[in-house]
C-alpha positions in Angstrom: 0.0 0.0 0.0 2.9 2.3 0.9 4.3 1.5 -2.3 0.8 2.4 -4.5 0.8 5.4 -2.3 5.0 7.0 -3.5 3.8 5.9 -7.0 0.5 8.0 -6.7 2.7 10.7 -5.4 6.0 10.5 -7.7 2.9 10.5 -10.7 1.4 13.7 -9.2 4.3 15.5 -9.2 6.0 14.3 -12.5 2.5 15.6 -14.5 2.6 18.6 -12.8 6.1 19.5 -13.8 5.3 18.4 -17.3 2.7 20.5 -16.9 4.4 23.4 -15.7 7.1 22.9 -18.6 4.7 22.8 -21.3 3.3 26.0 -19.8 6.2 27.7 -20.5 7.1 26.3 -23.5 3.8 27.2 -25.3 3.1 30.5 -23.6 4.9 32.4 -26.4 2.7 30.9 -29.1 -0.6 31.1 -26.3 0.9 35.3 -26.4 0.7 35.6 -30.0 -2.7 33.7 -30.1 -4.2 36.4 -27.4 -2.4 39.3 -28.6 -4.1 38.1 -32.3 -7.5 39.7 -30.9 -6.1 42.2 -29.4 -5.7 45.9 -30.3 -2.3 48.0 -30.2 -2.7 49.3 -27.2 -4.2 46.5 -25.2 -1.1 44.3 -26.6 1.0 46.6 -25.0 -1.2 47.9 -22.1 -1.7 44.1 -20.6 0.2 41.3 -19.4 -2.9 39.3 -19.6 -3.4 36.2 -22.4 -6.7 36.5 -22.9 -8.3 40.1 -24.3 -10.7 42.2 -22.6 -12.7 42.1 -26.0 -12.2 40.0 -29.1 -11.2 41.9 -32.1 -12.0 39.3 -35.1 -11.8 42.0 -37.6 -8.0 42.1 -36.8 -7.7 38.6 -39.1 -10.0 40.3 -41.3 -7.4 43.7 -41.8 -3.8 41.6 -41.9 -5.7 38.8 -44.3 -6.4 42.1 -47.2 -3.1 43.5 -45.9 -3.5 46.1 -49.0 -5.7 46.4 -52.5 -3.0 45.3 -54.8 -1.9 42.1 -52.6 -3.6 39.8 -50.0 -2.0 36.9 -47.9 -3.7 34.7 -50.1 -1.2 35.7 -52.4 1.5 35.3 -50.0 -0.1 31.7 -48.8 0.2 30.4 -52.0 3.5 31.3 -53.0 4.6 29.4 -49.8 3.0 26.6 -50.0 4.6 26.3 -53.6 8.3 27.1 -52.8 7.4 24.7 -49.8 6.0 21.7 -51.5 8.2 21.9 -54.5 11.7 22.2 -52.1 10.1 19.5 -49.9 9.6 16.7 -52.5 12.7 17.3 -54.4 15.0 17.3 -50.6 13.1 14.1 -49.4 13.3 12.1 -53.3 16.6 12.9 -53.8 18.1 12.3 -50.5 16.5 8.7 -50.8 18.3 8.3 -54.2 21.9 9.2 -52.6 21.6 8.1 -49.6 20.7 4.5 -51.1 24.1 4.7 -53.3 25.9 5.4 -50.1 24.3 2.4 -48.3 23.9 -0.3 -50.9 26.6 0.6 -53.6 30.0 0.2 -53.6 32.1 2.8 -55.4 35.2 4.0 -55.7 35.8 6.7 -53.2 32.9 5.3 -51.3 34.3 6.8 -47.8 35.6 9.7 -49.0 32.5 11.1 -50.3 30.2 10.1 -47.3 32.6 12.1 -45.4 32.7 15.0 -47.4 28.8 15.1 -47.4 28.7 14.3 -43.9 31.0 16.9 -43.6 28.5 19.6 -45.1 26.1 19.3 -41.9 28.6 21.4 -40.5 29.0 24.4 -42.8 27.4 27.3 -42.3 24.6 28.9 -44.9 26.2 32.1 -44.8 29.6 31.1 -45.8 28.1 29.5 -49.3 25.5 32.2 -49.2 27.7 34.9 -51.3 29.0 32.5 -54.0 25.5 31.0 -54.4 23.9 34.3 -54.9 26.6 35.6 -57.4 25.9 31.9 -59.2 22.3 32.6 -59.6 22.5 36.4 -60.8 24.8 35.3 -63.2 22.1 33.1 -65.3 19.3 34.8 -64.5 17.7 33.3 -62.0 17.0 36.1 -59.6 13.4 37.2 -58.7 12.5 33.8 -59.6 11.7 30.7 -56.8 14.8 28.5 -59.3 17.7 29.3 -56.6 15.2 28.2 -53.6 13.8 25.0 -55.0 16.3 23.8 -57.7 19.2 22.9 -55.0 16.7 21.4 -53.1 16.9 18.3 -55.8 20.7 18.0 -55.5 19.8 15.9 -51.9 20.3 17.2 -48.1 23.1 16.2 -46.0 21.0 15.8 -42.8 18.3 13.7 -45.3 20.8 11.8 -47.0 22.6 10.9 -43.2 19.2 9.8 -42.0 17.8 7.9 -44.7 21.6 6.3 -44.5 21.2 5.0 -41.4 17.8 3.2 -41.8 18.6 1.5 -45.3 21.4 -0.3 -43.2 19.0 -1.4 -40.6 17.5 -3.5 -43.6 18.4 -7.1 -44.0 21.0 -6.9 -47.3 19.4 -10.5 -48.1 15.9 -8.5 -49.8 18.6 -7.5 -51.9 20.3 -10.9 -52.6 17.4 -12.3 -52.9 15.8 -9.6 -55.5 18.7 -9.9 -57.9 18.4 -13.4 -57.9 14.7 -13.1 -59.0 16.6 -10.6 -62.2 16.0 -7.4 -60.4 18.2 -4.4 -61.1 19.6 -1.8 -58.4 16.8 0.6 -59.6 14.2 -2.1 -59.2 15.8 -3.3 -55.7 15.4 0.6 -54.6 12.1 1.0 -56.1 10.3 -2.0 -54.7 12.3 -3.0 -51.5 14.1 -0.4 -50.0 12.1 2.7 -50.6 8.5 1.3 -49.0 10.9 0.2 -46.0 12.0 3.6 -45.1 9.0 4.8 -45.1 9.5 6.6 -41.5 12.5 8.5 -42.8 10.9 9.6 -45.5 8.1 11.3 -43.5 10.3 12.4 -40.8 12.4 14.2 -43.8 9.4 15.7 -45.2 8.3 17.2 -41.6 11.5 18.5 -41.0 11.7 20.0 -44.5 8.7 21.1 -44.8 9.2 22.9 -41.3 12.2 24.5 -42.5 11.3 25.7 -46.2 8.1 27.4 -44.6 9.9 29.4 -42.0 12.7 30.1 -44.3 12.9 34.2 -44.2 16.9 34.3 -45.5 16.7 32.7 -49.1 13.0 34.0 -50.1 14.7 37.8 -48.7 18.1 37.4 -50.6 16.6 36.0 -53.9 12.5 37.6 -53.7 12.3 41.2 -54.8 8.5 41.6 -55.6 6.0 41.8 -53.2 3.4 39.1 -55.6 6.2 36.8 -55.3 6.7 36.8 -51.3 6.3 34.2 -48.9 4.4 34.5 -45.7 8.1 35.0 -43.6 8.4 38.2 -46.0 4.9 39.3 -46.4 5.1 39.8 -42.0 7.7 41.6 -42.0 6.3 43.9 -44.7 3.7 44.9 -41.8 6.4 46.6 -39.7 7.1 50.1 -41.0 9.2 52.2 -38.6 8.5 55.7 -40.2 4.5 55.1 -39.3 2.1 53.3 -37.0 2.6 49.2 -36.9 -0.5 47.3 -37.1 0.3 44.4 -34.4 -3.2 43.2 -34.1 -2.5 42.0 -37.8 0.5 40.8 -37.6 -0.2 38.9 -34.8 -3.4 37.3 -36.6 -1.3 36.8 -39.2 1.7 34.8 -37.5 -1.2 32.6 -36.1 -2.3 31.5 -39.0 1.2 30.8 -40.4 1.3 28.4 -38.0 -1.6 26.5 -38.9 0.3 24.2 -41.9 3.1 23.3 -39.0 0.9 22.5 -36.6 -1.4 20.6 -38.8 2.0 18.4 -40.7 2.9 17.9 -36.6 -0.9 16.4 -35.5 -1.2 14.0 -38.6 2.8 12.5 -38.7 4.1 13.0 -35.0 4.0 9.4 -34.3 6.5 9.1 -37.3 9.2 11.8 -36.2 10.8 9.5 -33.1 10.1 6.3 -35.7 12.2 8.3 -37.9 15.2 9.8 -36.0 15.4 6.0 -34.0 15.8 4.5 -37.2 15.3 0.8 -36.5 14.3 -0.2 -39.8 14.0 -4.3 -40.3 15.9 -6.3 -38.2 17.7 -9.7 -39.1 
């Protein structure tokens, strides 16, 4: 009974600190939810998370944000760059990352290591080169540089996708070519629906990253119809006149709809991807 009673106890307290933590943890996204309904002064005038009155018309205002332009404009342009980048990261990776596992080639090592070796450059110190690359054939103002290296595979993606192929039994493959089947029909029809958690928990991740990306869409995006939802709230801020933070706030809320909603429906996947167990002998 004494025993029931600690584990009652240790129970209570360990979902209460959970508890507590997620608090915090969610309180800046519960802040811009609140402040979302709120108006300029209020945002600033109260601590409080909830409003004294709900100010739905604030949606309404940052959803128009002028004549010419409305964040369905901006909506869509993100969800292409987003969709586009994510298919041709996760695909690709796949395809590389099952020549690194399966095939033997000459300098096999050498090149896993220089890829592996990418995870730890920094963006900014390609940035520069990149950008003079892209200006020079054209591509500027145009989504090319954002979604076009996207389908030359990711380091992290191909590293992951690595690491779950070799979880799976090298005999499907034995056993495949005996039946006549080529490398292409061995990645096709065993290996790529058995990394079928990797593959999700790449496009989660990339889709995560391509839709908060605010660097490449503000390097390479010069025209307001082509801008993403990252630029589109900053355009909101304007130092030389009066910033409308009800709208932006409404505005970030509903950016974060798409994440959310990719989390809810594949969550279960992410920790089955990053583990990657894959088949066991």
């Amino acid at each position: 009974m004494k025993l029931s009673a600690q584990r009652k106890k240790d129970a209570i307290v360990f979902h209460l600190f959970v508890i507590l933590l997620g608090y915090f943890m969610l309180y800046p996204i519960l802040w811009m939810i609140g402040n979302s309904f709120k108006t300029t002064a209020e945002i600033f005038g109260s601590a409080s998370l909830l409003p004294k009155e709900f100010h739905f018309e604030n949606y309404a205002r940052g959803w128009t944000f002028n004549k010419s332009t409305t964040f369905t404009t901006f909506f869509k342009n993100s969800f292409y760059y987003t969709i586009l980048s994510t298919i041709g990261a996760v695909f690709s990776s796949a395809i590389v990352a099952y020549g690194f596992a399966r095939v033997k080639f000459r300098g096999h090592n050498f090149w896993y290591a220089c890829m592996f070796l990418t995870l730890m450059l920094p963006y900014q110190v390609v940035m520069i080169p990149q950008f003079i690359l892209f200006k020079n054939i054209g591509w500027i103002n145009t989504f090319l540089p954002l979604i076009v290296p996207q389908f030359t595979g990711q380091a992290f993606f191909i590293f992951l996708t690595v690491q779950f192929i070799r979880g799976i039994p090298k005999e499907l493959d034995e056993s495949a070519m005996i039946d006549g089947c080529n490398k292409f029909t061995i990645f096709t029809r065993i290996i790529f629906p058995n990394i079928t958690p990797a593959l999700i928990t790449s496009t989660i991740f990339s889709f995560y990253w391509r839709w908060d990306d605010f660097l490449g869409p503000l390097l390479y995006l010069n025209k307001p119809k082509s801008f993403t939802v990252s630029l589109a709230l900053r355009m909101f801020s304007d130092p030389q006149t009066s910033t409308d933070w009800g709208a932006i706030f409404a505005m970030g809320t509903l950016s974060l709809v798409p994440v959310v909603t990719i989390f809810l429906i594949f969550q279960k996947y992410i920790v089955q991807g990053l583990v990657t167990t894959g088949l066991k002998d």
